[in-house]
C-alpha positions as CSV (number, residue, x, y, z in Angstrom):
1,X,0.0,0.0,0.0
2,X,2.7,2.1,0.7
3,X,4.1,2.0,-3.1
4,X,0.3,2.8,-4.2
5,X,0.3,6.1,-1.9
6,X,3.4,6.7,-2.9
7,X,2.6,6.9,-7.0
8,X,-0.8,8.4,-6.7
9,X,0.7,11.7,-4.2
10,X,3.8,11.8,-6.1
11,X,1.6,12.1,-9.6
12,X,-0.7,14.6,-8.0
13,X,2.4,16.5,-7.2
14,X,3.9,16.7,-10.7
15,X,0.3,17.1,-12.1
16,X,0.0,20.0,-9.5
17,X,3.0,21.5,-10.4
18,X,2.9,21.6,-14.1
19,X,-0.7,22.8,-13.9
20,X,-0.1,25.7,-12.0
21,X,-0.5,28.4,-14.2
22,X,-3.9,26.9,-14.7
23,X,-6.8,29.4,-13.7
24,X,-9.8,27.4,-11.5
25,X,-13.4,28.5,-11.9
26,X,-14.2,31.6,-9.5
27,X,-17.3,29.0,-8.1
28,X,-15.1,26.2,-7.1
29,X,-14.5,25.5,-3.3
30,X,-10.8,26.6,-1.5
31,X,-9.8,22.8,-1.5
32,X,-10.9,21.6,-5.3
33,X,-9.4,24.3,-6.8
34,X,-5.8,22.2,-7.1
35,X,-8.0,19.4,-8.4
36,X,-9.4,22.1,-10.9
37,X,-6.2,23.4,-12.3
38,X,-4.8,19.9,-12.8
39,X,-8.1,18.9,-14.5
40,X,-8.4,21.7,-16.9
41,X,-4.6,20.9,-17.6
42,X,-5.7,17.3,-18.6
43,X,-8.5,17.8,-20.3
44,X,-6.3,20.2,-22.7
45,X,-3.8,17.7,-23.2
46,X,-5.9,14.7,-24.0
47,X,-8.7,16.5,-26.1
48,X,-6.2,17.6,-28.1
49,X,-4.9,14.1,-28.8
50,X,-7.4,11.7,-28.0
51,X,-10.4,14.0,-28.9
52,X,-13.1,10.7,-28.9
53,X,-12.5,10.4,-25.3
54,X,-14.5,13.7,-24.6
55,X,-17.2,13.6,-27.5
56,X,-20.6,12.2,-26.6
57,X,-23.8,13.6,-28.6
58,X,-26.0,13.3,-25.7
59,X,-24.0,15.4,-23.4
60,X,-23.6,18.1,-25.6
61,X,-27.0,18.5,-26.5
62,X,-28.1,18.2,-23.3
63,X,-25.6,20.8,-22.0
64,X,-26.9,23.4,-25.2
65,X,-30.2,22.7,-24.0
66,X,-29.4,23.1,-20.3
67,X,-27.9,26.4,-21.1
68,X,-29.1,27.8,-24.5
69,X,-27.1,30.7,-25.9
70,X,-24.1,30.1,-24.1
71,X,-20.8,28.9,-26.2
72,X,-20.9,25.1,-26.6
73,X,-17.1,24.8,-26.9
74,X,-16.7,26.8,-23.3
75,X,-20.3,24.6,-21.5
76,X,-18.5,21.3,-22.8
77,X,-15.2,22.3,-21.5
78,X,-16.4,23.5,-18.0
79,X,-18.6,20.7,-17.7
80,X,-15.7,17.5,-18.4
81,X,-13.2,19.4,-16.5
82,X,-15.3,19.5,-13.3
83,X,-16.4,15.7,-13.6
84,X,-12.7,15.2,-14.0
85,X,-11.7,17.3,-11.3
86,X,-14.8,15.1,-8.6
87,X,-13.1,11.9,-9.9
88,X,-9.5,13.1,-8.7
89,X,-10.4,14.5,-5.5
90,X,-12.0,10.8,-4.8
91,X,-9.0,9.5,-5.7
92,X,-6.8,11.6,-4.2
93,X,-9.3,11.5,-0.3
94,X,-9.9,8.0,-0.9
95,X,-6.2,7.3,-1.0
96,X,-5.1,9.1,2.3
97,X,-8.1,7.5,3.6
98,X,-6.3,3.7,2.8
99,X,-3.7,4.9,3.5
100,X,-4.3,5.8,7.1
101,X,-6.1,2.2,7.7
102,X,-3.1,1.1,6.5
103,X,-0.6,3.0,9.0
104,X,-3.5,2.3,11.9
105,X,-2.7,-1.7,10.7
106,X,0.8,-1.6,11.0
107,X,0.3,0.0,14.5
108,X,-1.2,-3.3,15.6
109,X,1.7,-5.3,14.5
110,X,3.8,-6.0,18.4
111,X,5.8,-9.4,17.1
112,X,9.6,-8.5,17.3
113,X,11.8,-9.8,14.2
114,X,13.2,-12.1,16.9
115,X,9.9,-13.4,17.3
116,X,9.2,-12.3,20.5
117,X,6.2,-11.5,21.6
118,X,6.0,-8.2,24.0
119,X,3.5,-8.2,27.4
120,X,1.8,-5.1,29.1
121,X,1.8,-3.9,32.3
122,X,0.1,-5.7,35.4
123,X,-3.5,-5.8,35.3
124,X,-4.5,-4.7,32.0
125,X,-6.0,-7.5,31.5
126,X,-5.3,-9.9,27.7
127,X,-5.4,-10.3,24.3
128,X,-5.0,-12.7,21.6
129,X,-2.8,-12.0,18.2
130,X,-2.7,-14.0,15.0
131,X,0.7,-15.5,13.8
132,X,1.4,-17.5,11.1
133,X,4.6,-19.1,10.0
134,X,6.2,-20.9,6.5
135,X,6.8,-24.7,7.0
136,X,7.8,-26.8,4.5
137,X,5.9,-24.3,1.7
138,X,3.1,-23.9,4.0
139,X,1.7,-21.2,5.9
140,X,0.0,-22.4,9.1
141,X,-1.6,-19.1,11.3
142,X,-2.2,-19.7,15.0
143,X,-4.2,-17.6,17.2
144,X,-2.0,-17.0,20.4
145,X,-3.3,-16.0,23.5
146,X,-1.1,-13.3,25.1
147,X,-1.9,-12.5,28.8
148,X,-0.8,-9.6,30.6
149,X,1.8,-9.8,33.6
150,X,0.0,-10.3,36.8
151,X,-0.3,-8.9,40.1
152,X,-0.5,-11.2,43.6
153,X,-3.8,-10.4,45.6
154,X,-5.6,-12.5,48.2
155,X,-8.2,-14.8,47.3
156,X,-11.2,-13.7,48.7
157,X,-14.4,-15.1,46.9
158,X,-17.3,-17.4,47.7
159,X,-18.5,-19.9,45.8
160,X,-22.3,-19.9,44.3
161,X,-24.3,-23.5,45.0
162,X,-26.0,-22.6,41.7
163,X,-22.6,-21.8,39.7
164,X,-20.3,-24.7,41.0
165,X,-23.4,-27.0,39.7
166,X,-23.3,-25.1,36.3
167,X,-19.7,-25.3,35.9
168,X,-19.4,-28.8,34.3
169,X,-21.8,-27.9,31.4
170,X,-20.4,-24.0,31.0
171,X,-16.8,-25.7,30.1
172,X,-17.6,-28.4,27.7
173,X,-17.0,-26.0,24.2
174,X,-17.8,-28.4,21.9
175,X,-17.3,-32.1,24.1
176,X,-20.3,-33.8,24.9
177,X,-19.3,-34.8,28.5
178,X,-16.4,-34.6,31.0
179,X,-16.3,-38.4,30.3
180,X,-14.9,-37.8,26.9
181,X,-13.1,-35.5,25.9
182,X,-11.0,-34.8,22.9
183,X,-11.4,-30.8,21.9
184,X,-10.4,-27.9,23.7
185,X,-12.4,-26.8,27.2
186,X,-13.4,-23.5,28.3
187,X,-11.3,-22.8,30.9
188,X,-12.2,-18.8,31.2
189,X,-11.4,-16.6,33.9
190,X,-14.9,-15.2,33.7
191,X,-18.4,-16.4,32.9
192,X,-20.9,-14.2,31.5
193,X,-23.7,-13.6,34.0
194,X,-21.5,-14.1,37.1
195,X,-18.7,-12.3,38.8
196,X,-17.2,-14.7,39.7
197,X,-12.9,-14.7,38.9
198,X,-11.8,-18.1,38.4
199,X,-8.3,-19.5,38.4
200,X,-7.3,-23.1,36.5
201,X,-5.4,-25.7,37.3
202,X,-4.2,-28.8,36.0
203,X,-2.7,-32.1,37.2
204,X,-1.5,-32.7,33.7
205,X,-0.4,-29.7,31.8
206,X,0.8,-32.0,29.4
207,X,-2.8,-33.0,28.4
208,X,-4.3,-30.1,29.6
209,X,-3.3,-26.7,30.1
210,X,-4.6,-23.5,32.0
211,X,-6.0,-22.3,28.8
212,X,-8.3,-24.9,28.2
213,X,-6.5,-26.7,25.4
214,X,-6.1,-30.4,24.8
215,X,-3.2,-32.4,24.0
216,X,-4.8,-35.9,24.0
217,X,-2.3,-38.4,24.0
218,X,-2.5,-42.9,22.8
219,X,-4.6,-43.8,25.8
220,X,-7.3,-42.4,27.8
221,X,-6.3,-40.2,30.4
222,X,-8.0,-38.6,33.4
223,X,-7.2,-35.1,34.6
224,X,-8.6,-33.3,37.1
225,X,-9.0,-29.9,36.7
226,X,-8.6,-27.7,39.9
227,X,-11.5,-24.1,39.3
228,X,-10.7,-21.4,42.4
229,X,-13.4,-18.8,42.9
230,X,-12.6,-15.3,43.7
231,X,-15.6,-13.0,44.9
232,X,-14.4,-9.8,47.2
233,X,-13.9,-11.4,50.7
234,X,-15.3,-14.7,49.9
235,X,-13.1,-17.9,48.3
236,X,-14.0,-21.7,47.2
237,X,-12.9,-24.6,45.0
238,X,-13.7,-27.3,43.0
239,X,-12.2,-30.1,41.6
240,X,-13.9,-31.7,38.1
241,X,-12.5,-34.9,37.2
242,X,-12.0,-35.1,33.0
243,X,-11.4,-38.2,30.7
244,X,-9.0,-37.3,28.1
245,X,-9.9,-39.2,25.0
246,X,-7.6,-39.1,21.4
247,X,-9.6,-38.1,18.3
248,X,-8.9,-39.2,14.8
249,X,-6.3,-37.0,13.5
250,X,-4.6,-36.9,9.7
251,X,-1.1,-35.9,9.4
252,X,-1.8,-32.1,9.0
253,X,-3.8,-32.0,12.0
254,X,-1.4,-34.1,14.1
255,X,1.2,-31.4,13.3
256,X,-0.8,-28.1,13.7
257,X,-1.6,-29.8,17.6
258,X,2.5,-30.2,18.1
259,X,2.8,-26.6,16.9
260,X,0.2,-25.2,18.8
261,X,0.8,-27.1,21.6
262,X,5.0,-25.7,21.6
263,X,3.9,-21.9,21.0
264,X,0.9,-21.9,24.1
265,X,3.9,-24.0,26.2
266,X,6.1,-20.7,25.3
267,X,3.3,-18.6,26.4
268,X,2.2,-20.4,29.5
269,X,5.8,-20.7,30.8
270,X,7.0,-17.2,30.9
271,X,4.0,-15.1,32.0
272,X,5.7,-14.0,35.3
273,X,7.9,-11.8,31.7
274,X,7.6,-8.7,29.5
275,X,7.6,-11.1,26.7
276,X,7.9,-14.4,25.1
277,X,9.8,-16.8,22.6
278,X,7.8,-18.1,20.0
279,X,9.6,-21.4,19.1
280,X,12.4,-21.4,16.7
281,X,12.8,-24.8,15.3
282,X,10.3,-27.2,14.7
283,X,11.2,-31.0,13.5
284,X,14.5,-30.3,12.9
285,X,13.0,-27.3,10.8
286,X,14.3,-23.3,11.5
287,X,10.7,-21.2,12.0
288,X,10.3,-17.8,11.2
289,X,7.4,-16.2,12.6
290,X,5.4,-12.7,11.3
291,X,2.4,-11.6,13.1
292,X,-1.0,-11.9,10.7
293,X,-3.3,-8.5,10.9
294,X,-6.0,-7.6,9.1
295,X,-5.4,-5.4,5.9
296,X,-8.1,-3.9,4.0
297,X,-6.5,-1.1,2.7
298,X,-5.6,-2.3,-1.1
299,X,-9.0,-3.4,-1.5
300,X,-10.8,0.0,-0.3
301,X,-8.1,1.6,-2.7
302,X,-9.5,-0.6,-5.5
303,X,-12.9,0.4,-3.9
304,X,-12.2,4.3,-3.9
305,X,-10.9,3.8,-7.4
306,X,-13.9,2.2,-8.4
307,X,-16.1,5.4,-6.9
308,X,-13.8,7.7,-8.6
309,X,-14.9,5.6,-12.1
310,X,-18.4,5.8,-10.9
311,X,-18.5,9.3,-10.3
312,X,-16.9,10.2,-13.6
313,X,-19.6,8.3,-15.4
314,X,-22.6,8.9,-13.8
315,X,-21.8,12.6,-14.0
316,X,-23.5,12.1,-18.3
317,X,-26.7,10.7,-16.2
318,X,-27.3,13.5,-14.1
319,X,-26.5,15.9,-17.3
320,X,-29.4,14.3,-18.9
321,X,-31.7,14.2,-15.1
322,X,-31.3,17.6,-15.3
323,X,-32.2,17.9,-18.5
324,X,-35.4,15.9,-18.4
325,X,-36.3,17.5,-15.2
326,X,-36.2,21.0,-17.2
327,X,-38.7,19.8,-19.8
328,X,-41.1,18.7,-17.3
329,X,-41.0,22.1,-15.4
330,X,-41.4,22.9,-18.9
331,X,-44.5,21.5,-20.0
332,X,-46.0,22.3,-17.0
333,X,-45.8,26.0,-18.0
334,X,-46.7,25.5,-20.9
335,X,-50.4,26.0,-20.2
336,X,-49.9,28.9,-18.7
337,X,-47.7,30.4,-21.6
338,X,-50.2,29.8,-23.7
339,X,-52.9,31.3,-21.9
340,X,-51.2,34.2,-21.6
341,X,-50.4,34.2,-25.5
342,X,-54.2,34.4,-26.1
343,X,-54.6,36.6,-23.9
344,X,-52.1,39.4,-24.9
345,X,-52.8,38.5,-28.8
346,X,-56.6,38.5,-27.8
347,X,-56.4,41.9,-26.5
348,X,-54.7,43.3,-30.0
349,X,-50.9,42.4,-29.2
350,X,-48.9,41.6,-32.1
351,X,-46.9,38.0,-31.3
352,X,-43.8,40.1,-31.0
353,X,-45.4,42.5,-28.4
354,X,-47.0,39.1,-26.5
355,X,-43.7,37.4,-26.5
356,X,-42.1,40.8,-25.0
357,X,-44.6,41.5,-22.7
358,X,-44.7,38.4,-21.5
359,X,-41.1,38.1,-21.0
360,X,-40.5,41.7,-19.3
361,X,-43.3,40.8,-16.9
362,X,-41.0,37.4,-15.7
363,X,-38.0,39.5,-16.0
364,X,-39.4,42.2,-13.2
365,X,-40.5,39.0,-11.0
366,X,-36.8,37.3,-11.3
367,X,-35.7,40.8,-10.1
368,X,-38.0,41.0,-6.7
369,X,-36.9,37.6,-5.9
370,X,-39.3,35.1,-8.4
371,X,-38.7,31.4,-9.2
372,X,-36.7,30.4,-12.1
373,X,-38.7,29.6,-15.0
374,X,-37.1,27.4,-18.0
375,X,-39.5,28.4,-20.3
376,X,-39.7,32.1,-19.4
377,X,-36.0,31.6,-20.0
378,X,-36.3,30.3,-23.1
379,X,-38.7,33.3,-24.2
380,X,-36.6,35.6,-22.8
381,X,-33.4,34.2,-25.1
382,X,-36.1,34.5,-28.3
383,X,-36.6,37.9,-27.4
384,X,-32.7,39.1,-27.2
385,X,-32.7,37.3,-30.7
386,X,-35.0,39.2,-31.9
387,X,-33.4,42.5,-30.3
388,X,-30.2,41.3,-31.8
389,X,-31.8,41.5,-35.3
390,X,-33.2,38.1,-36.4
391,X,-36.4,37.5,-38.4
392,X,-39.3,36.4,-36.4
393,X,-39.8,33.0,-37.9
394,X,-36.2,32.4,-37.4
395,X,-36.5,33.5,-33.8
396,X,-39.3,31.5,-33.4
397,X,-38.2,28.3,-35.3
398,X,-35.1,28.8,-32.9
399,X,-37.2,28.7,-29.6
400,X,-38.7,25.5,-30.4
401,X,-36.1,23.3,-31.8
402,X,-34.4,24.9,-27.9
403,X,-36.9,23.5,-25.9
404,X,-36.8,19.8,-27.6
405,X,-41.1,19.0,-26.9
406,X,-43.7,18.5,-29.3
407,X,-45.5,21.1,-27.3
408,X,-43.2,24.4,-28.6
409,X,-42.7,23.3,-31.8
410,X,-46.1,23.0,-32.7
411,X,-46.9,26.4,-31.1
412,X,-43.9,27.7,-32.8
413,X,-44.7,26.4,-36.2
414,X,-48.4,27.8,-36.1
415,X,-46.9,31.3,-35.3
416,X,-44.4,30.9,-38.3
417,X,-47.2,29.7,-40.7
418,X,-49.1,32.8,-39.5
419,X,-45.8,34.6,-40.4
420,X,-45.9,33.1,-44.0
421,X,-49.3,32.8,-45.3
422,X,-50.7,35.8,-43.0
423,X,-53.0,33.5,-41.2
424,X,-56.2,35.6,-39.9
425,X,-57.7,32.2,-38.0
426,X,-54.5,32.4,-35.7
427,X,-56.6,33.7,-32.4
428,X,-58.8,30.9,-33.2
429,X,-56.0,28.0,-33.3
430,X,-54.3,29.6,-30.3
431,X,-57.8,29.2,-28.4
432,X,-57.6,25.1,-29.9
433,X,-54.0,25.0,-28.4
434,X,-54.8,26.6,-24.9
435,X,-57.8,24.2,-24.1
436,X,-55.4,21.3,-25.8
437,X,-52.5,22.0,-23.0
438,X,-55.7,22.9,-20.4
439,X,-56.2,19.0,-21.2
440,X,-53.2,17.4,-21.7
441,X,-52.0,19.0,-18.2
442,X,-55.0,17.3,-16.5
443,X,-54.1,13.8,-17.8
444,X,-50.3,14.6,-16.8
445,X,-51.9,15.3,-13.5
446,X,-53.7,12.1,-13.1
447,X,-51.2,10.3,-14.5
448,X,-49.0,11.6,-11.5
449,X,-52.2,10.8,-9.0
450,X,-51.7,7.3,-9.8
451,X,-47.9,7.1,-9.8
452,X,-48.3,8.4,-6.4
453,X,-50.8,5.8,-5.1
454,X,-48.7,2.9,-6.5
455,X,-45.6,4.7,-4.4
456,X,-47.6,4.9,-1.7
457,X,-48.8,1.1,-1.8
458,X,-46.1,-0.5,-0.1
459,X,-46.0,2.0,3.4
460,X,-49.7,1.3,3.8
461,X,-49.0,-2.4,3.7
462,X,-46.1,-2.1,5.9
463,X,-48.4,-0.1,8.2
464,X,-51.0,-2.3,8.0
465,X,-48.8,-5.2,8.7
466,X,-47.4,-3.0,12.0
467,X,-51.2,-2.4,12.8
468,X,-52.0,-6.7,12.9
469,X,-49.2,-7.2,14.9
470,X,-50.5,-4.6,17.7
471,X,-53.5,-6.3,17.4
472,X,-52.9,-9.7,17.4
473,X,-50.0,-9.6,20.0
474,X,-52.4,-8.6,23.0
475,X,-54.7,-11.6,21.9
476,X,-51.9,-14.5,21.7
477,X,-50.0,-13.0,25.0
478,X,-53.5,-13.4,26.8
479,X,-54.1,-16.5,25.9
């Protein structure tokens, strides 16, 4: 991990520095700006020579619809140098991010190259470590208990009638009785749901240790196991007599045991020490031992890079969410735009005048504070056009082919024919086209009635399902 940190901060570096007569947009926050600079350094490099890498259709229609009238070379630009620019800053968070899991793994790691194992202080209780070491070609890992150096105290505990009868049963694991037993006991110092402390020991640590574990040997073998309890002021014991049975084991398991069984002898026999050996030599074998941690950082790397990809590509999707979230807003103001036409054209407005009207009313509203309005927008880009000097059909022709919906361009094209063939019916066809949006807004409306009932389905029959249970529970508790 430490060779990946070191590439990805030593590329943002050089990246960094040969951007840095790069200008960042005046909108972009105090920590992307870097991430700015060596985007828009990119993106001129690679258009330049891979231009198929930044050329899709879609986005650049959506972004000249998004923002009509603006320079389409300067939208596209903007808008692939700030995707680029998200996708580094996740790469370049993500990776301090692995990279500080990966230091906060390292700090774990207390195995010596000696292969010593270093203790706390007295009373801080234990922990258990994972080792694992090459023999013959094959790693074997070990979890090794590691208890803490211990203070001398007077016993003082009293034994529980309830817990001494409990005991048998509580230190089984996975034997089925006392009478045979071939896995490892639970021989714990403490035993959820009493306070007791207990202390083990064994008659045979050769078979059975204090930790529980067991070393069954050719023959049958009874141990007795020796439990003091510890409890403020108050002290007992109990002895439990145990049947040490030898299980079936293949090669490889015979040999894990003998391992085992040398590094918990290492750890049992020096805890009065700061630390421990962990065996060197095993069947005439040398050992080398490394200490086994948990390491996720490469794979939340290959996770952040993965985000960083998502990001990037995703970006096109929300371009075109944005854009089909504008021709909704549009065609619901359509109605109204309409309405307004027939109003203003009604009352002996040119289409010209209307659409000016029209657009210096929205213009005054924007300036006290009003909602933006794509398709006020839209009419107040066909009226600069017009200001600028285009013909009226071409203005017109313009605003629909803008807006992208059947809706505009049919209005547009009946305010062109009227243009052309001097169309004295176009009052009446306006009317037609006002109760037409009047009607098709009602069916968008019911249309998004039921969409929201079907939503809504599955709460209610969670609820109702929450509302049974209240019900029924009283009824089958009382019963």
């Amino acid at each position: 991990m430490y060779w990946i940190m070191s590439v990805v901060l030593g590329s943002f570096l050089t990246l960094l520095l040969l951007a840095r007569r790069e200008q960042p947009p005046e909108q972009a926050g105090t920590l992307l700006k870097p991430f700015y600079r060596i985007a828009a350094w990119l993106y001129k490099r690679i258009s330049t020579r891979f231009p198929r890498l930044f050329a899709s259709r879609q986005v650049e229609t959506d972004l000249s619809q998004l923002h009509p009238g603006e320079a389409k070379g300067c939208l596209k630009t903007d808008y692939y140098v700030k995707k680029t620019a998200l996708s580094l800053a996740v790469v370049f968070a993500g990776t301090l991010l692995c990279g500080a899991v990966h230091l906060g793994v390292q700090g774990e790691v207390i195995l010596g190259e000696d292969g010593r194992v270093p203790r706390g202080s007295y009373g801080e209780g234990s922990f258990e470590i994972t080792v694992a070491v090459d023999y013959e070609g094959e790693e074997i890992t070990f979890q090794v208990p590691v208890d803490y150096r211990k203070l001398s105290r007077e016993e003082s505990e009293k034994l529980l009638e309830d817990f001494s009868d409990r005991l048998p049963q509580l230190i089984l694991g996975e034997n089925i009785s006392l009478e045979s037993v071939s896995g490892n006991l639970k021989l714990e110092r403490r035993y959820e749901g009493y306070p007791f402390l207990v202390e083990w020991n064994s008659s045979n640590l050769c078979l059975i240790d204090a930790g529980g574990n067991v070393y069954p040997e050719d023959k049958p073998q009874q141990v007795t196991l020796l439990a003091r309890f510890t409890y403020e002021d108050y002290s007992d014991e109990k002895e439990l007599t145990v049947t040490v049975m030898q299980p079936e084991l293949d090669a490889e398991e015979e040999r894990y045991r003998e391992l085992e069984k040398l590094v918990l002898e290492a750890e049992a026999a020096s805890r009065e020490q700061d630390s421990f050996q962990l065996p060197r030599e095993f069947r005439g074998r040398d050992l080398s031992w490394r200490q086994v941690t948990e390491d996720n950082s490469l794979a939340l790397w290959m996770a952040v890079i993965a985000a960083a990809a998502t990001v990037y590509m995703f970006s096109d999707r929300d371009l075109h969410e944005q854009l089909e979230k504008r021709r909704q807003a549009m065609r619901r103001e359509y109605p109204e735009l309409v309405h307004k036409l027939v109003l203003f054209v009604g009352a002996g407005m040119t289409i010209r005048g209307a659409f000016q009207k029209m657009a210096g009313d929205y213009t005054e509203k924007r300036k006290e504070g009003g909602a933006l309005s794509p398709a006020y927008e839209e009419l107040l880009y066909t009226c600069r056009e017009l200001y600028s000097g285009a013909s009226e059909g071409a203005a017109y022709e313009h605003f629909g082919r803008r807006t992208g919906l059947q809706e505009y361009i049919r209005l547009c094209t009946l305010l062109t024919q009227n243009l052309k063939r001097g169309n004295s019916m176009l009052l009446e066809r306006l009317r037609e086209e006002a109760d037409r949006a009047a009607e098709q807004r009602l069916q968008q409306s019911r249309k998004l009635g039921e969409e929201a009932g079907t939503k809504l389905l599955i709460p209610m029959v969670m609820m109702l399902a929450v509302i049974m249970v209240m019900i029924m529970l009283p009824a089958f508790s009382g019963m």
